[in-house]
C-alpha positions as CSV (number, residue, x, y, z in Angstrom):
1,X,3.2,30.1,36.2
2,X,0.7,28.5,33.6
3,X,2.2,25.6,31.0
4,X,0.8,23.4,28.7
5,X,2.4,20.4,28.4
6,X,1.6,18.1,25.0
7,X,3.5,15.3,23.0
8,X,3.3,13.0,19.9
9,X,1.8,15.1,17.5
10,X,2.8,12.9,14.4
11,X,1.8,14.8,11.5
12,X,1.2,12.7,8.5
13,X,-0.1,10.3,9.7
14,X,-2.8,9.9,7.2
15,X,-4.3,6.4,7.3
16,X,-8.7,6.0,7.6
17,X,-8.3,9.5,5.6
18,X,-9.7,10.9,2.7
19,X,-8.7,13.9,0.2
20,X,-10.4,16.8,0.8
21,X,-11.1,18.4,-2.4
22,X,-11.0,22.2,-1.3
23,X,-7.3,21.7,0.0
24,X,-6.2,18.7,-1.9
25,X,-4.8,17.4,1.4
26,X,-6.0,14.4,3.4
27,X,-8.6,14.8,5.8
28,X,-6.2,13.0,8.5
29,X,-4.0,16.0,8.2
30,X,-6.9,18.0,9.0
31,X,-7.7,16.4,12.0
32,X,-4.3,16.3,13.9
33,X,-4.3,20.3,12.6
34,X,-7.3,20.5,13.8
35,X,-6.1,19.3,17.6
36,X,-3.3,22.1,17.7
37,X,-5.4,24.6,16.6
38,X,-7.1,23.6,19.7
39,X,-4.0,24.0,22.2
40,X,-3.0,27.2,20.4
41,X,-6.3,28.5,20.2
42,X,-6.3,27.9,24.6
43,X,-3.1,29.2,25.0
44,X,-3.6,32.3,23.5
45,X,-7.0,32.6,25.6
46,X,-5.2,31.9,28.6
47,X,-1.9,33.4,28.4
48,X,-0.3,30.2,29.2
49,X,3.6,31.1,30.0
50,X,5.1,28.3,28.2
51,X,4.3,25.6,25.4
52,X,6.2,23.0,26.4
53,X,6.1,19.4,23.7
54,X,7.7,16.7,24.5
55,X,8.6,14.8,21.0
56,X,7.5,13.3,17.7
57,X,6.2,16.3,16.1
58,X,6.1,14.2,12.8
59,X,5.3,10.3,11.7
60,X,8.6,10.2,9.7
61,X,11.7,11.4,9.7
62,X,11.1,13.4,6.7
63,X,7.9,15.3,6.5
64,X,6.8,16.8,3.9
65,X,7.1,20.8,3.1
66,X,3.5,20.9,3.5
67,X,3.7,18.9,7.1
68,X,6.6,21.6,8.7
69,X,4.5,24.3,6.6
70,X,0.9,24.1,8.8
71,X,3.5,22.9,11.7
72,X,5.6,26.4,11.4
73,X,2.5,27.9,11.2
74,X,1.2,27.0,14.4
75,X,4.5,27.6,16.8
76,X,4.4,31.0,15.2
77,X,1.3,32.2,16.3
78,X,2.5,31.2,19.8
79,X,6.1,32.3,19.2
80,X,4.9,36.1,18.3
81,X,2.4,36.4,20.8
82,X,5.3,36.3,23.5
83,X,4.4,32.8,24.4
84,X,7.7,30.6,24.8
85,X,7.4,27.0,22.9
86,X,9.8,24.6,24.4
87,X,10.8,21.7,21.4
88,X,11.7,18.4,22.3
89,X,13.4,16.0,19.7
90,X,11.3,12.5,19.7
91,X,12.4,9.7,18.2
92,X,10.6,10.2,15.1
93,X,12.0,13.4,14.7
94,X,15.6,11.8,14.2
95,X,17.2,11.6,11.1
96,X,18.6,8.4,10.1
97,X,22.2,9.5,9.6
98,X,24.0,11.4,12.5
99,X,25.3,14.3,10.0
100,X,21.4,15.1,9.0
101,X,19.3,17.8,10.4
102,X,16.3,16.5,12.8
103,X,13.0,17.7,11.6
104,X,12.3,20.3,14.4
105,X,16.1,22.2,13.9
106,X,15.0,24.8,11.1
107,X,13.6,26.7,14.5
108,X,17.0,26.4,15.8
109,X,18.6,27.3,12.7
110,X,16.6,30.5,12.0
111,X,16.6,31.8,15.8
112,X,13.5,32.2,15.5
113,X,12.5,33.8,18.8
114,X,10.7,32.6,21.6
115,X,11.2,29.1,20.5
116,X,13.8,26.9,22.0
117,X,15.1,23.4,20.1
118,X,16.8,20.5,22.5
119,X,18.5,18.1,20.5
120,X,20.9,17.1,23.6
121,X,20.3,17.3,27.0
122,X,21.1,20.4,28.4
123,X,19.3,23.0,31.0
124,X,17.4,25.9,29.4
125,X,16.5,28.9,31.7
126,X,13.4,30.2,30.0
127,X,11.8,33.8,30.6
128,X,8.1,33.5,30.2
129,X,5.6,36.4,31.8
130,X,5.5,34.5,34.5
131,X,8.8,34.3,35.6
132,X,12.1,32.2,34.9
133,X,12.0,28.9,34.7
134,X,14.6,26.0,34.3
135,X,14.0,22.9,31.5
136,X,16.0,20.1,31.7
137,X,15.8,18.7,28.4
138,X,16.3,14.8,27.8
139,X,15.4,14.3,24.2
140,X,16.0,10.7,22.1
141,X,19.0,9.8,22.1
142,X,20.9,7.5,19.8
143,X,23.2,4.9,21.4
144,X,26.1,5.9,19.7
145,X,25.8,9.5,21.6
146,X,25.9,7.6,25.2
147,X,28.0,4.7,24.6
148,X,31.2,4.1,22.4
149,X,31.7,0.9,20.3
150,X,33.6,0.0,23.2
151,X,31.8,0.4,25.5
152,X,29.0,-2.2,23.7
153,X,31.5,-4.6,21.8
154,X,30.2,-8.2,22.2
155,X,26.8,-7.3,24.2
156,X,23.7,-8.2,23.1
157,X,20.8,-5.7,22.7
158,X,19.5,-6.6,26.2
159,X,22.7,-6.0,28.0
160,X,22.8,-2.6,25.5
161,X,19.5,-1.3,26.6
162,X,20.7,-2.0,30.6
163,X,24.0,0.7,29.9
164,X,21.7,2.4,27.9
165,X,19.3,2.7,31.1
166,X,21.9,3.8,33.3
167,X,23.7,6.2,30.8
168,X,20.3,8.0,31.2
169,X,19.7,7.6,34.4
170,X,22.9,9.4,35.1
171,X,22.9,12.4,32.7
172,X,19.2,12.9,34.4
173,X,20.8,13.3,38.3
174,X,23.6,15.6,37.5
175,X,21.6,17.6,35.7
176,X,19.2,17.5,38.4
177,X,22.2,18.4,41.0
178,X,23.2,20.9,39.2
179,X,19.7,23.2,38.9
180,X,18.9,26.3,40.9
181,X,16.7,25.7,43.7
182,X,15.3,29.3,44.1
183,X,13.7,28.4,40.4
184,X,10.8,26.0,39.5
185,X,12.2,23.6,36.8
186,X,10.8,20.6,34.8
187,X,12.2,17.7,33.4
188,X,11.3,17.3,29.9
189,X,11.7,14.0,28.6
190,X,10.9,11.5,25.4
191,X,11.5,8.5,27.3
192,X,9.9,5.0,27.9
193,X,9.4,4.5,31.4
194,X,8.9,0.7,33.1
195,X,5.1,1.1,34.8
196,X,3.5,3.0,31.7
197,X,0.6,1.2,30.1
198,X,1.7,1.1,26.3
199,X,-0.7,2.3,23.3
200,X,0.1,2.6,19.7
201,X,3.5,3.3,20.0
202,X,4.5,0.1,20.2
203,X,3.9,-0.5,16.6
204,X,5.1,3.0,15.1
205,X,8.9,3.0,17.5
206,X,11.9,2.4,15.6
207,X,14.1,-0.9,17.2
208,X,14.2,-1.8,20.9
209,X,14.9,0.9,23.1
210,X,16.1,1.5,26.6
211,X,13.3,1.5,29.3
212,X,13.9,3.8,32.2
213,X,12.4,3.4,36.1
214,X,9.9,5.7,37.4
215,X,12.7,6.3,40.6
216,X,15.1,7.5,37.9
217,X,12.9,10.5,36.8
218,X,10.6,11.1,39.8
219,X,13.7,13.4,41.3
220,X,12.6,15.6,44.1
221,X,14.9,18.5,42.2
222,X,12.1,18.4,39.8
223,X,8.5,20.5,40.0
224,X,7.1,18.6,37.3
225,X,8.1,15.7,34.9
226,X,6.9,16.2,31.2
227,X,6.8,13.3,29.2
228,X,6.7,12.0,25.5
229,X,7.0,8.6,23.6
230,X,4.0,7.1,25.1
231,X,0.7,7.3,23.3
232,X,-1.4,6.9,26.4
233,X,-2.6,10.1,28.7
234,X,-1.2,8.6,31.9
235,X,0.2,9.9,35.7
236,X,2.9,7.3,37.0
237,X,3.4,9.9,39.9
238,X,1.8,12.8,41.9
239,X,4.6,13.6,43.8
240,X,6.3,14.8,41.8
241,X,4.1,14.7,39.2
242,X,5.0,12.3,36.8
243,X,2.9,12.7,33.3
244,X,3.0,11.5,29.6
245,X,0.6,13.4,28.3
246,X,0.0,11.2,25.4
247,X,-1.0,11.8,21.7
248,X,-2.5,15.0,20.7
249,X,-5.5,12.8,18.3
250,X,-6.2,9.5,17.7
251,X,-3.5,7.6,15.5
252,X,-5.5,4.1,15.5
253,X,-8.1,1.6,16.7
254,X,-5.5,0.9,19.2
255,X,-7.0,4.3,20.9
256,X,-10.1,3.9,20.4
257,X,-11.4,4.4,23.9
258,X,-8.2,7.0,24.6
259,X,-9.0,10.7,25.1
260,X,-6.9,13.3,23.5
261,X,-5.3,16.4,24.7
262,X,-2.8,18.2,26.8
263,X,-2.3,19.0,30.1
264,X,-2.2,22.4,32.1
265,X,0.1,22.6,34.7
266,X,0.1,25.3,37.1
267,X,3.6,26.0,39.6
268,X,2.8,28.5,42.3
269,X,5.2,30.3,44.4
270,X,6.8,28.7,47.3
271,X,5.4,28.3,50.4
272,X,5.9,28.7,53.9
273,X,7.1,25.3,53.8
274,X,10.1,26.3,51.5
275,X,8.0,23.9,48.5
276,X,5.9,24.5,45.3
277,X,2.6,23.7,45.0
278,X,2.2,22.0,41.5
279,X,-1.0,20.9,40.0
280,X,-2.3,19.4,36.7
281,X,-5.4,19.1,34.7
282,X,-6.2,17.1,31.6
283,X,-7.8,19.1,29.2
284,X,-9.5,17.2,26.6
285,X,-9.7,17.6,22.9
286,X,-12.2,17.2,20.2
287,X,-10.4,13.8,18.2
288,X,-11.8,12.0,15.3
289,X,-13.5,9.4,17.0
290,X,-12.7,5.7,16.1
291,X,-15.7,3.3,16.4
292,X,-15.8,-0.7,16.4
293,X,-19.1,-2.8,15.5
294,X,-18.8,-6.4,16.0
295,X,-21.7,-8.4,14.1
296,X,-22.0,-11.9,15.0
297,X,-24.3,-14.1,12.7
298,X,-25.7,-17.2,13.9
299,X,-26.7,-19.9,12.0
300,X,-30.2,-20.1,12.3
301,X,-30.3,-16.5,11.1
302,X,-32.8,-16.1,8.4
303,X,-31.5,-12.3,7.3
304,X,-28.2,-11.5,8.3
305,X,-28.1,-9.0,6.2
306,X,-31.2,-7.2,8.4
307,X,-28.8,-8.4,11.8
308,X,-25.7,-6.4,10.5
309,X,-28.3,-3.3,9.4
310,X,-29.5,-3.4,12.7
311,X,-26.1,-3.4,14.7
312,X,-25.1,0.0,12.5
313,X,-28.5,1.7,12.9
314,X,-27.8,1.1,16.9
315,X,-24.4,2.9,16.7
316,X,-25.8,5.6,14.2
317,X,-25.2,8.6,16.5
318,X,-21.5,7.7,17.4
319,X,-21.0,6.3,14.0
320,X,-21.7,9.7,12.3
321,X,-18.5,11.8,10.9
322,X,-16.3,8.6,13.0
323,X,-13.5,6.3,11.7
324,X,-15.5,2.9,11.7
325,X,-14.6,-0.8,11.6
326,X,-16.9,-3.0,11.3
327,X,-16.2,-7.0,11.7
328,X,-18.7,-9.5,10.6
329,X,-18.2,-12.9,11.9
330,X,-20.8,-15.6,10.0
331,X,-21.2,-19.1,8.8
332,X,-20.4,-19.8,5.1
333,X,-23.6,-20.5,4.1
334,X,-25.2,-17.4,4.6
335,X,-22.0,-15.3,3.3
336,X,-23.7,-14.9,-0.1
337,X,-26.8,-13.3,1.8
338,X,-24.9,-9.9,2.2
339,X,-25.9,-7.4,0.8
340,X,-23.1,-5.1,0.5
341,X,-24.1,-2.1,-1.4
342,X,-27.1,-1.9,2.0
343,X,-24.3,-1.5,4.2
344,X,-21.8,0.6,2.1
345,X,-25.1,2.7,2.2
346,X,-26.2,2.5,6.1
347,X,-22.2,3.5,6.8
348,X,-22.4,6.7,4.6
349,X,-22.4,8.9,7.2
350,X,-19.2,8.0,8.7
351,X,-16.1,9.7,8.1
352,X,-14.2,6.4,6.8
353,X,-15.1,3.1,7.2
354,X,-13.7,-0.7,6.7
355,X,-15.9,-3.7,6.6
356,X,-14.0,-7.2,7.8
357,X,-15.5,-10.6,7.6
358,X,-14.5,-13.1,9.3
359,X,-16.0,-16.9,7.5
360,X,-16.8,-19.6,10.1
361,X,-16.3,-22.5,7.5
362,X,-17.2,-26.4,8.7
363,X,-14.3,-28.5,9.3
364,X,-14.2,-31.9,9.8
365,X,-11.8,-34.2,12.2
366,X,-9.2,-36.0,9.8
367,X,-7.2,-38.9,11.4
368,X,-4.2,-39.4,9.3
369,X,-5.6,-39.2,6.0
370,X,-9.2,-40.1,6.9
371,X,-12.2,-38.0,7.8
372,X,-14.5,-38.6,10.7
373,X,-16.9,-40.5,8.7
374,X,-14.1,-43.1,8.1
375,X,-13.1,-44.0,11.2
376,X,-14.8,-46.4,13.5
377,X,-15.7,-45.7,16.9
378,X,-12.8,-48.4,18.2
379,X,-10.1,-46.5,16.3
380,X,-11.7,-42.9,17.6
381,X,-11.8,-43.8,21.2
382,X,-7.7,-45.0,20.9
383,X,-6.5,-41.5,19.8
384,X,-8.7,-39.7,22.2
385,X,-7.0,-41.9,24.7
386,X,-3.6,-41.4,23.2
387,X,-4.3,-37.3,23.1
388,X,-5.5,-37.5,27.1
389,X,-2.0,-39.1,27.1
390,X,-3.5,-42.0,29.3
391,X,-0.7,-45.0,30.0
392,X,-0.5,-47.7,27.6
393,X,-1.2,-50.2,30.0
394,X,-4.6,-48.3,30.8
395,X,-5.5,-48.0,27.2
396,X,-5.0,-51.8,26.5
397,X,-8.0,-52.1,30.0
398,X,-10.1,-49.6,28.4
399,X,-10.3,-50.8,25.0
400,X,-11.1,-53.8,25.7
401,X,-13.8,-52.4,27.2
402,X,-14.6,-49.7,24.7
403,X,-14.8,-52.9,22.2
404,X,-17.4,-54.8,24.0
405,X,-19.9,-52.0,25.1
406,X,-19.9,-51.3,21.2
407,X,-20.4,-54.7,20.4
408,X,-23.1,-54.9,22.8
409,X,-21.8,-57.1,25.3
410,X,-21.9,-56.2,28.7
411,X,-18.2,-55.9,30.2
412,X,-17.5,-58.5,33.2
């Protein structure tokens, strides 16, 4: 049995883009299109069994028509090839009132066959051409469908988060007990787990949140743990496997140095041993790579303008068609030496760019309400004194020395 296991697809978002005049849509949009086409375009080759995404199909809450449109369009190329998709509610996929529809439902709604929606935990058993296979889906859940008001009157969101965690922890093992051995099953899951290394998400997630551990999940009952919420590719476990599979494209300079893609699991029959053999490969993706140039100016320089030419024309191959920052740190006196229309023109090639300076400007000591200039060497060597927080009695010793080695007496 072949899956494909992706997450955190966040259509819309749409910053370091452009509008593309053919479509009238930013070229952002493009790109993150771009990536699924990618994953369709494999599973279709392949003849992958199931699709399997783990969350956050959307930036907001409420994408736009044209957002769920090119979404739609992609699950149903899967959908009516025969391939299964598997739909996981993320966090940003939750509506902000409990009586709303969460952005991934209209499949739900409209049967639409061969895709399945989990809005709640529950266990789907899932035909694919490969054979039945059980999902246990744990989706984002608010706290108000775990806990009662009761249950979290007078607690603080720290002591929420810790019955939050073991709410969780417990819907995961009876839904664990109660699966069928003599079928392979995953655990599908848009969850923060304790050892993951955080990316991006960090500045995009909505409020605190619950953090679960890695012993909660990594449940022998379970072939294969698919995860979401985390922008970062990761494996917190290889037996059993324990994977976020991170964002489908780049969303900032946060992951710059991230690749981007989805994994491919494969679940063979069991063994003679009475176990599954499970393996997992990352399969990369062609994302809009984000660059960083860091210029620093000295000085003595007598062009910084050439310095900063130089330091793009070095990048020029990964610069081309990228998303590029470039920070310029430099003294104030040569910040009117710049020549900005030379650099707008030597970063023309890039896909989008942003140009930060960072001014080193002179400053000067002030004691109380006096510069450096004003103070006498006496009164400078007391407050470094008084800063090194030296005893008041030792002060009085060295001061009077201090005075006479500037008067030019020798001390006795």
């Amino acid at each position: 049995m072949k899956i494909i296991h992706f997450a955190d697809l966040h259509l819309g978002v749409e910053n370091y883009g452009r509008i593309e005049p053919s479509t009238g849509l930013s070229s952002r949009l493009h790109d993150f299109l771009a990536a699924l086409d990618e994953l369709v375009d494999y599973a279709l080759e392949k003849r992958v069994d199931l699709v399997l995404f783990c969350g956050d199909a959307y930036k907001t809450r409420e994408p736009s028509q044209t957002q769920q449109r090119e979404f739609a369009k992609r699950i149903s190329r899967l959908a009516t090839a025969g391939i299964p998709v598997f739909l996981l509610t993320g966090n940003h996929d939750m509506p902000n009132a409990i009586g709303r529809a969460t952005a991934t439902e209209i499949f739900d709604t409209l049967a639409v066959k061969n895709v399945y929606v989990a809005n709640r935990p529950e266990t789907y058993k899932i035909p694919t051409a490969g054979g039945t296979i059980q999902v246990v889906a744990l989706p984002w859940l608010r706290r108000s469908s775990l806990l009662s008001r009761e249950d979290t009157k007078n607690l603080n969101i720290e002591q929420v988060n810790q019955r939050m965690q073991e709410a969780l922890t417990q819907v995961i093992g009876s839904k664990a007990a109660s699966l069928d051995p003599t079928l392979p099953a995953i655990l599908a899951a848009h969850v923060s787990v304790g050892t993951a290394r955080a990316g991006s998400e960090t500045l995009m997630s909505i409020g605190q949140e619950p953090v679960l551990l890695l012993s909660n999940i990594a449940l022998p009952a379970f072939d294969y743990i698919a995860l979401g919420h985390i922008h970062k590719q990761q494996v917190l476990s290889e037996s059993p496997p324990v994977v976020y599979a991170g964002s489908l494209e780049r969303v900032d300079f946060g992951e710059e140095n991230d690749e981007k893609g989805f994994y491919v699991v494969d679940i063979l029959p069991v063994g003679k041993d009475n176990k599954r053999r499970v393996s997992f490969e990352f399969h990369p993706v062609k994302a809009r790579r984000f660059l960083t140039i860091s210029v620093n100016i000295a000085a003595d320089d007598t062009d910084p303008a050439s310095v900063v030419l130089a330091a793009i024309a070095a990048q020029a191959e990964k610069a081309r068609d990228a998303i590029v920052r470039l920070n310029i740190s430099l003294p104030s006196s040569l910040e009117g030496q710049l020549r900005n229309n030379d650099i707008r023109e030597a970063l023309k090639e890039t896909h989008f760019f942003t140009i930060a300076r960072e001014i080193q400007r002179e400053t000067r000591l002030r004691m109380g309400n006096r510069t450096a200039e004003e103070v006498t060497p006496l009164d400078a060597l007391k407050a470094w004194l008084e800063s090194q927080k030296v005893p008041p009695e030792r002060q009085k010793v060295l001061l009077e020395y201090g005075q006479k080695l500037i008067q030019g007496q020798e001390a006795p």
